[in-house]
Each structure stands twice: as C-alpha cells, then as structure tokens.
C-alpha positions in Angstrom: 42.0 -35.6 130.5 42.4 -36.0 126.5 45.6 -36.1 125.2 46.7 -37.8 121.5 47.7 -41.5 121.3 48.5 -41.5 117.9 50.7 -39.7 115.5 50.1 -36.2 114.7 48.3 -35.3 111.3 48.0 -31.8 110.6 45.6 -30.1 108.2 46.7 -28.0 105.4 46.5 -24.6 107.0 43.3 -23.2 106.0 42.9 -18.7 106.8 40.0 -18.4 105.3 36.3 -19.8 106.2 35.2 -20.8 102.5 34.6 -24.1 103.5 32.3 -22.9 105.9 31.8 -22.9 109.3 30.7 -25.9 109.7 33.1 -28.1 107.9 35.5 -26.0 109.9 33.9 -27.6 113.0 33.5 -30.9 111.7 37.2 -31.3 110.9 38.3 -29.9 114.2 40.9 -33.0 115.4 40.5 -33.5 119.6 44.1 -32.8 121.4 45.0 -30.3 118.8 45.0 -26.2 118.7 42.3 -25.1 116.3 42.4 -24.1 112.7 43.8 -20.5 111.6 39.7 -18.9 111.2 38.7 -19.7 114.3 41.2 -16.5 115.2 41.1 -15.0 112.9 37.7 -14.7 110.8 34.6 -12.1 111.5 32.6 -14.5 110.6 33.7 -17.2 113.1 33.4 -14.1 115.5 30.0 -13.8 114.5 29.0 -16.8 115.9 31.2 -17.1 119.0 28.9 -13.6 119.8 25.3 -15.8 118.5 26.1 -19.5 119.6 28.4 -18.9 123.1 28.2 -15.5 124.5 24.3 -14.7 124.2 23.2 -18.0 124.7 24.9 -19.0 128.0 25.3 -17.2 131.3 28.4 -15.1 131.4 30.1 -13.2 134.4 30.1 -9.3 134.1 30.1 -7.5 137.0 30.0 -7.8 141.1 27.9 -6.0 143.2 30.4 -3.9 144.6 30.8 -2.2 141.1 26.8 -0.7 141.5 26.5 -0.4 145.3 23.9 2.1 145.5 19.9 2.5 144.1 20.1 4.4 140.6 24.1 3.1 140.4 24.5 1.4 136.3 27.0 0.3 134.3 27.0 -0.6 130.5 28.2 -3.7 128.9 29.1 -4.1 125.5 28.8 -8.0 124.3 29.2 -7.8 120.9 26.1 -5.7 118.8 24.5 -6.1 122.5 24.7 -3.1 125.0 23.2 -3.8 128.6 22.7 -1.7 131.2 23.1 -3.2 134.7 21.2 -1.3 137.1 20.6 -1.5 141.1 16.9 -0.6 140.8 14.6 1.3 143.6 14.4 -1.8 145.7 18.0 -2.2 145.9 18.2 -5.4 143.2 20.3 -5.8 140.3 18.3 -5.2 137.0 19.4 -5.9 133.7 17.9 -3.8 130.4 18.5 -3.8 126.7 20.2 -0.3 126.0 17.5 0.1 123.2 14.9 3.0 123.2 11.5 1.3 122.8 10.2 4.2 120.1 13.0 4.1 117.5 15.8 1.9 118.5 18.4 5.1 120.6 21.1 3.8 122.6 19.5 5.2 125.9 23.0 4.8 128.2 26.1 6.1 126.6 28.8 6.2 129.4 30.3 3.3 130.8 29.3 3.8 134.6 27.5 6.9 136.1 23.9 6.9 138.5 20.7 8.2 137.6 17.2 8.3 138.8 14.8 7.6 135.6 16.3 5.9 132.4 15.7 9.0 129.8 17.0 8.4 126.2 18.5 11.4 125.0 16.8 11.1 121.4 13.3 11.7 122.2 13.2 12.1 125.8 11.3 8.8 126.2 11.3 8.1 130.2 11.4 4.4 132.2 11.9 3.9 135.5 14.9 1.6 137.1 12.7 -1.4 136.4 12.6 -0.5 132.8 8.9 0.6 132.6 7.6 3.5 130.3 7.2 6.1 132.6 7.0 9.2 129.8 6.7 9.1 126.2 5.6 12.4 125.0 3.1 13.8 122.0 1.1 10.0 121.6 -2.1 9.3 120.8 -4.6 8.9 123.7 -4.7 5.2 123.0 -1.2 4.7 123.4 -0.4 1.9 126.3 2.7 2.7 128.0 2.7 -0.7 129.2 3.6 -2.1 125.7 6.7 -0.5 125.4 8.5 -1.3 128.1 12.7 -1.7 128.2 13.4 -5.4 127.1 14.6 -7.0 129.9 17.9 -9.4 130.1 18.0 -12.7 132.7 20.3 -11.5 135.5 21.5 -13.2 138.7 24.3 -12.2 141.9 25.7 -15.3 143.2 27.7 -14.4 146.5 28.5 -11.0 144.9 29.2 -11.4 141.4 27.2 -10.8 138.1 26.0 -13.4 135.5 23.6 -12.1 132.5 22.2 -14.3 129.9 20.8 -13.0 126.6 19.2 -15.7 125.3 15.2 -15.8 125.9 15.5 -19.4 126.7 18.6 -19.3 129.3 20.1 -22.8 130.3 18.6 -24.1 133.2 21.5 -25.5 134.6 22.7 -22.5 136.4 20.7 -22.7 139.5 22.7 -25.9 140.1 25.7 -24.1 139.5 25.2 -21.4 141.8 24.3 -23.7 144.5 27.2 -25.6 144.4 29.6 -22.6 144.1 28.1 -20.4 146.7 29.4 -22.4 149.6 32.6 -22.0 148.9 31.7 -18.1 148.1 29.9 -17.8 151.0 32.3 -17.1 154.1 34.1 -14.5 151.5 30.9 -12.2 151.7 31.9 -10.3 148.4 28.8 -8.4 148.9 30.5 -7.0 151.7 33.0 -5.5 149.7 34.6 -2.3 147.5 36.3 -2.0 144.5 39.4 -1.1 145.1 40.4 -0.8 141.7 39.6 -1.8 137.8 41.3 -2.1 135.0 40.7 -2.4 131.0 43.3 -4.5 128.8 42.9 -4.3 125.5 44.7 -7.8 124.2 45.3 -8.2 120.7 44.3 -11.6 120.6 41.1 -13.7 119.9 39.0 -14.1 122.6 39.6 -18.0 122.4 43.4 -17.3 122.8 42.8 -15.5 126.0 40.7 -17.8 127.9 43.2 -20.6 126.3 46.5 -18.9 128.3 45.0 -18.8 131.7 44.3 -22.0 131.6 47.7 -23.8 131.7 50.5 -23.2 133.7 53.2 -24.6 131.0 54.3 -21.2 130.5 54.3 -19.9 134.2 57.8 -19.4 134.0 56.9 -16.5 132.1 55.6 -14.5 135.0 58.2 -13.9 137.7 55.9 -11.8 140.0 52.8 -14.5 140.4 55.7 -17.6 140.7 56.5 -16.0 143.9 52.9 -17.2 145.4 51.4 -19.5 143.0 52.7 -23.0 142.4 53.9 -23.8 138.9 53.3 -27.2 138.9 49.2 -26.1 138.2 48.1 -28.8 135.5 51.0 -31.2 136.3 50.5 -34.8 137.0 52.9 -35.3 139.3 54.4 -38.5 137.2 55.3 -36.3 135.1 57.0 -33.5 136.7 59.8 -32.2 134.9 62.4 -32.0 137.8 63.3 -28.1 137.9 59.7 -28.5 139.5 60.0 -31.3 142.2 61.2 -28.8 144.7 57.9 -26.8 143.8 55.6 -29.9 144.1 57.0 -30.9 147.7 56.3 -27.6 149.0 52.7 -27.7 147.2 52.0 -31.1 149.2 53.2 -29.4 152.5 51.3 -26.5 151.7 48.0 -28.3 150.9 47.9 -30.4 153.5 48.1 -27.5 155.8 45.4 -25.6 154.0 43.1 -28.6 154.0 43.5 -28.7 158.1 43.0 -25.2 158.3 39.8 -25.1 155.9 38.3 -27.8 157.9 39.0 -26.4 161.3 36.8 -23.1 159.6 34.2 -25.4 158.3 35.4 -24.3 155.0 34.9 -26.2 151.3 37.7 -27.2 149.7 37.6 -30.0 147.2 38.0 -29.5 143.6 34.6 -29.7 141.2 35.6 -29.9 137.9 33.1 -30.0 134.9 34.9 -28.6 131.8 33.0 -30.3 129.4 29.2 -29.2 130.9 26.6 -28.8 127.9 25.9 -25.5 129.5 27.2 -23.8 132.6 31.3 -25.5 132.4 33.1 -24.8 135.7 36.5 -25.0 138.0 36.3 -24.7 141.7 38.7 -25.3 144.7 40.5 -24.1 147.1 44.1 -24.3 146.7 47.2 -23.6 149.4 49.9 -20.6 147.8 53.5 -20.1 148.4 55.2 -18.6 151.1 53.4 -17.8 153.8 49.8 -18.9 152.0 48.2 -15.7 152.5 47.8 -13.7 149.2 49.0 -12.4 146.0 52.8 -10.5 147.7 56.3 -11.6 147.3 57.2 -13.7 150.1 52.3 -14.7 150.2 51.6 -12.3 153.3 49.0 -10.3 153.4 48.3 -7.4 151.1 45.3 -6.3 153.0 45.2 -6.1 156.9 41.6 -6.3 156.8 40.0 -10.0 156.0 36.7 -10.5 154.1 33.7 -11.0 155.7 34.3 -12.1 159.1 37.0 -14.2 158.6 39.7 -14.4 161.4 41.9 -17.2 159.8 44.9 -15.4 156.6 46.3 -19.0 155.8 43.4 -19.8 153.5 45.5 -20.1 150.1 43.4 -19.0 146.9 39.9 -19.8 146.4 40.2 -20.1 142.1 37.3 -20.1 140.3 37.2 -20.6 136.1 33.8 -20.1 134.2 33.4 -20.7 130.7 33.1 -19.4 128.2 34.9 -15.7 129.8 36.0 -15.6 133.6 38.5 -16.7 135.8 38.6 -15.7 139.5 40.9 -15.6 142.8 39.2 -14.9 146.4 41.6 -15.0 149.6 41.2 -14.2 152.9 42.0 -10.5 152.4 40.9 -9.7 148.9 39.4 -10.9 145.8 40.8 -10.5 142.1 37.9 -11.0 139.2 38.5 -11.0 135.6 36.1 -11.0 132.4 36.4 -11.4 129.3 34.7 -9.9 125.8 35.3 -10.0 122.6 35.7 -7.0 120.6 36.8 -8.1 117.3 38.8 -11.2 115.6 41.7 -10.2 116.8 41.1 -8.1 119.9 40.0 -8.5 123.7 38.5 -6.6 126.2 39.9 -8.2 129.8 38.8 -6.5 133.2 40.3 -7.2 136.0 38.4 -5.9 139.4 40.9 -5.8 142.9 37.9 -6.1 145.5 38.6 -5.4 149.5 36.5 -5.5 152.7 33.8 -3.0 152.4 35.8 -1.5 155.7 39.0 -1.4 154.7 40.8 1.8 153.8 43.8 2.5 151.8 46.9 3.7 153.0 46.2 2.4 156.1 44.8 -1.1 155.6 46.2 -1.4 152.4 48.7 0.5 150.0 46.7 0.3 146.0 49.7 -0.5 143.9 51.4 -3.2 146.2 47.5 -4.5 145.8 47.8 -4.2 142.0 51.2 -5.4 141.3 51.1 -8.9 141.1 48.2 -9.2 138.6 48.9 -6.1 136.6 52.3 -7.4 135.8 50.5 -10.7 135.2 48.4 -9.7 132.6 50.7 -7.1 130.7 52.8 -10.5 130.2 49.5 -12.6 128.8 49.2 -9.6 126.7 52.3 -10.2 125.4 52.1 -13.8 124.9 48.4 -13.7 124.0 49.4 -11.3 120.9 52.2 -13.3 119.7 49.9 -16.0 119.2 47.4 -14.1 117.5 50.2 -13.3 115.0 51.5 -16.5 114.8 48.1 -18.3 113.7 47.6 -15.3 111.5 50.9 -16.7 109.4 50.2 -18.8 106.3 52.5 -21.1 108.1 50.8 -22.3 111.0 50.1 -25.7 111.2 47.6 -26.8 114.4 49.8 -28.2 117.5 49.5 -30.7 120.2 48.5 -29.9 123.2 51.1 -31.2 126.2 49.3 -33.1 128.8 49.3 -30.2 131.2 47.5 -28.8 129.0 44.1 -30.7 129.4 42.2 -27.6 130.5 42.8 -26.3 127.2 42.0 -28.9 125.5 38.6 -29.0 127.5 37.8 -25.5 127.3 38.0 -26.3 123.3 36.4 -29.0 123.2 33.5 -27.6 125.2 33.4 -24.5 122.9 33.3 -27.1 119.5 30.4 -29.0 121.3 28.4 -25.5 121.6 29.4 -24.5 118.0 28.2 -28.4 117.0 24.6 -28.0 119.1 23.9 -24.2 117.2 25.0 -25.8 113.6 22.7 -29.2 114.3 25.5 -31.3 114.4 26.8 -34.4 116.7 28.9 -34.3 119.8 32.9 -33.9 119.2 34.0 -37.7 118.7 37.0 -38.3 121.5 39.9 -40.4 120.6 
C-alpha cells in the first residue's frame, strides 16, 4: 500500500498536453490523482487505446453471450472492431472486422448469427475460421489462402472472454488463468445464460471509471449494494472510522463463517493480490456479504433459486474478481454479475454489465429479472453520477491533483500500474515510489 509521508505539493494545473506526453508521465507524483490531460486529452486517449488496451489481454465477453456455432458479436476497442465468433467446431474465434480486398467493415450489428462471414461491399466470403472461401472476378493466380481474415489472440477461462490485439501478447496470462480458474471452476459459467445486459454510457474517462470501483470511501453513496456488501472494503481496520465498527464486527463474523463453509466445499478462498503486475494485474478472493451471505437482495438471500453449476451450498458470499486495465467481476452461488469496460472518447465510457444465471434456470419461476437487476442497476446509475462529476471537475482550470486516503490504495495501484505501462511504451524507467 502507498500512501504520502510527506507534505502535499501540487502542480500548477496543466489542461493541455503541450508538454507532451511524456513529461506528463514523468512528472506524475505517486499517492496523488493524475494531472487534468490524462482525462481529458485525445491525445492521451490515443495512447491509453496503443500502449494499454491493444497491447494487454482485456475481458470482453463470456461464453454465454455466443452459445451456439455461427453465434458473433462485435467489439469496438477504439479504431479496432472485432468479431467474436463460436466457429464450426464449437470454439471461440476472434477476427479483425476488416475485408481482406479493400479494407470493408464486414460485421455491422452488434450481435446476430450467421453461417459464412460475407462483406457486404464486394461479397468477399470466409468461413467462421476466417478463411477466404469466395472472392469473385480474380485472376486465375489468385491464392485464396493469402487473404485470409487477420486473426486476434483469444482465450475463455472458466467462461469468460479475454482478447489481445497485440501480435506479441504478454505471456503471463497463462499463469493468470491458472491461478484464477480454481476459484472459477465450481461456478461452471459455461454452464450458464445471460439473463440480461446492459450498456451505460458514463461521461467520464475511462481511468475515472475503473478508479471508482475500486474504493469503497464513497459506498455510502449506494444505499441498495450497502444492504449486502460491507463498507469497510479497503479499510485497515486501525483505522476504522467508528460509524463503521459495527460493520467490521459483523464482516469478521461473517468471514469466518464463509471461510468454514468454503473449506468444508473444498472451495478457494484466499485473497491474490498483484496490482502492480508488468502485464496481466489482478484481484481475487472470496469474500462473506451481509445478511444472510447469499447474494446481491436486501436482507443477502437468494435472488435466484437455482445455484450454479452443481453447487448445493447458498452461504458462499461473493467471489470478486478485478482485472486491469477494464473489468471487475462478482460470482455467487446463484448468479454472476460481469462488467467491462471501453473507452469511447476522452470523456466518455462504454460500461457493460452482464447478469448471468444457471443455464437451467427460468425466469418467473426461478427468478424474477428486475429483483435480479436492481441492486447493480441502481449501483451503476449512481457511479454514473459520481463518475461524471469528476470528469467535470478535472475538466475546471481549478483542479489541483489530490491525495489519495489510505483506503484508497487500489487506486493508487491501478495508477500506478497504468503510468508503469505508459513509462514501458515511451522507453522510460519504472514509477519511482516514495
């Protein structure tokens, strides 16, 4: 955990990027919020889209969004549109949207099915694999095999969706996987439906997204997800303030009980933490809820009657996953919540959030839709709000960069991990830590 030792000395608030990028980076002060361009300027933008999003693994999709052969959706990460595709032998495929003759976006809806990929330009055919199938009035010498859909690096762990656009992915992601599919595992995600998804445009950066959800200082803020999730996340307990005591005594009781239950399941539990990874940064656990521990409800009972996978135990608290750079998760016994985020422009975000159920379960009977929904919709319509009046507030010639509070410290990593990436595409040194 980093937190400042020594008196606070802010820079003179600087909205544009003249200095450049890289002075930008270079004068970025550990244990403070960043300057006003890294919110604000297309140019910044430009290379959180170059330097973090299409060089690292990022989470897009589950499996339960494409069940079926010939079953796509497209995603949009900045000037890159992918299609993700379950192919003829029932795997996930990943394709550059980009017609191999002149450069047509091939895909235009969102979701849909389809047998052969056929651009709509010139009626150039590939097959779910991304092969030229069809390419019509060539020469006789013309090899089909040349011109095949550029491929993107895909991989399902335990039922959800990582792409990587770089050539040259990180290799550290295997080791990732391995260690968080365990704790995936008993959940069988792949078993699953979507039960519902939802778009949020926030008008915020990206960076002041991802930076919310990761501190509980201002969970007072939403009333609906206090009644099941502890607000003392981040806190050391020293330094409780002591409206939250009460909370923290029940969050003891409540783990310990979840740690007995877990074990008696065979089920992982202890925390991994490694914010501050060079490539694949990560947040697991399992971690005991409120009330009666069970899910995402009013008094933490069960929203969905059916449990995941084969699971016969409710009590199981909240599995939470956080990936950086763009995805936060929450798996209980009887559903799973998934969230993504993309950039769209400085000052705008694209957040999905994905309500997943037992592939068996059915609605109205097992589970009513908007009792499901409520808890997180609410959430996020409040992160909208508090998400945008940041975005205004660093947008004011007046902001000055702020301390983080110690509770804070996944912020401050998630920061500090996303300067180290900027530092490694610009040539530059490791952040220095105070």
């Amino acid at each position: 955990m980093t937190t400042t030792t020594t008196p606070v000395h802010h820079l003179p608030p600087s909205h544009t990027p003249s200095a450049g990028i890289a002075e930008l980076v270079a004068r970025r002060i550990p244990g403070l919020s960043l300057e006003a361009p890294f919110y604000t300027s297309p140019e910044v933008l430009e290379m959180d889209i170059s330097e973090i999003f299409a060089k690292h693994w990022i989470f897009v999709a589950t499996d339960a969004e494409i069940p079926e052969p010939g079953d796509y959706l497209t995603i949009s990460v900045g000037p890159h549109s992918v299609i993700l595709l379950r192919d003829d032998d029932e795997e996930i495929s990943a394709l550059h949207n980009v017609c191999r003759h002149r450069g047509a976006r091939i895909l235009s809806d969102p979701s849909g099915s389809v047998g052969n990929l056929v651009c709509g330009y010139h009626h150039w055919t590939y097959g779910s694999d991304g092969a030229l199938l069809h390419a019509d009035s060539q020469p006789a010498d013309f090899d089909k095999t040349r011109f095949g859909l550029r491929k993107v690096a895909v991989q399902s762990v335990a039922g959800l969706v990582f792409i990587c656009l770089s050539t040259d992915p990180p290799e550290d992601f295997a080791t990732y996987a391995g260690r968080i599919e365990p704790y995936l595992a008993p959940h069988q995600l792949r078993r699953t439906k979507v039960a519902a998804q939802e778009d949020l445009v926030e008008h915020g950066n990206w960076k002041l997204v991802m930076e919310n959800n990761r501190e509980c200082y201002h969970c007072d803020g939403h009333p609906e997800l206090s009644c099941s999730l502890f607000p003392t996340y981040g806190y050391d307990p020293d330094g409780l303030p002591p409206r939250l005591r009460p909370a923290y005594d029940r969050y003891l009781a409540a783990e310990a009980d979840l740690h007995r239950r877990s074990e008696a399941h065979n089920l992982p539990y202890a925390q991994i933490q490694e914010l501050r990874a060079p490539g694949t940064g990560f947040r697991i656990q399992r971690e005991p809820m409120d009330g009666a521990g069970e899910s995402f409800s009013p008094d933490g009972s069960l929203l969905c009657r059916k449990l995941l996978g084969e699971l016969t135990e409710p009590r199981l608290g909240r599995l939470s996953m956080h990936l950086q750079p763009n995805a936060w998760f929450h798996v209980l016994s009887d559903h799973a919540v998934t969230f993504s985020v993309l950039p769209l422009s400085p000052d705008k975000t694209l957040l999905r959030t994905t309500w997943l159920v037992h592939e068996d379960a059915v609605e109205g009977e097992d589970y009513d839709l908007e009792a499901l929904k409520r808890v997180w919709q609410r959430t996020n319509e409040q992160d909208c709000s508090f998400v945008q009046r940041a975005q205004l507030g660093v947008t004011s010639p007046a902001y000055l960069q702020g301390p983080y509070a110690p509770n804070e410290y996944q912020v401050e990593d998630f920061i500090s991990w996303y300067i180290d990436r900027l530092r490694a595409g610009l040539g530059m040194g490791m952040e220095v830590q105070p």
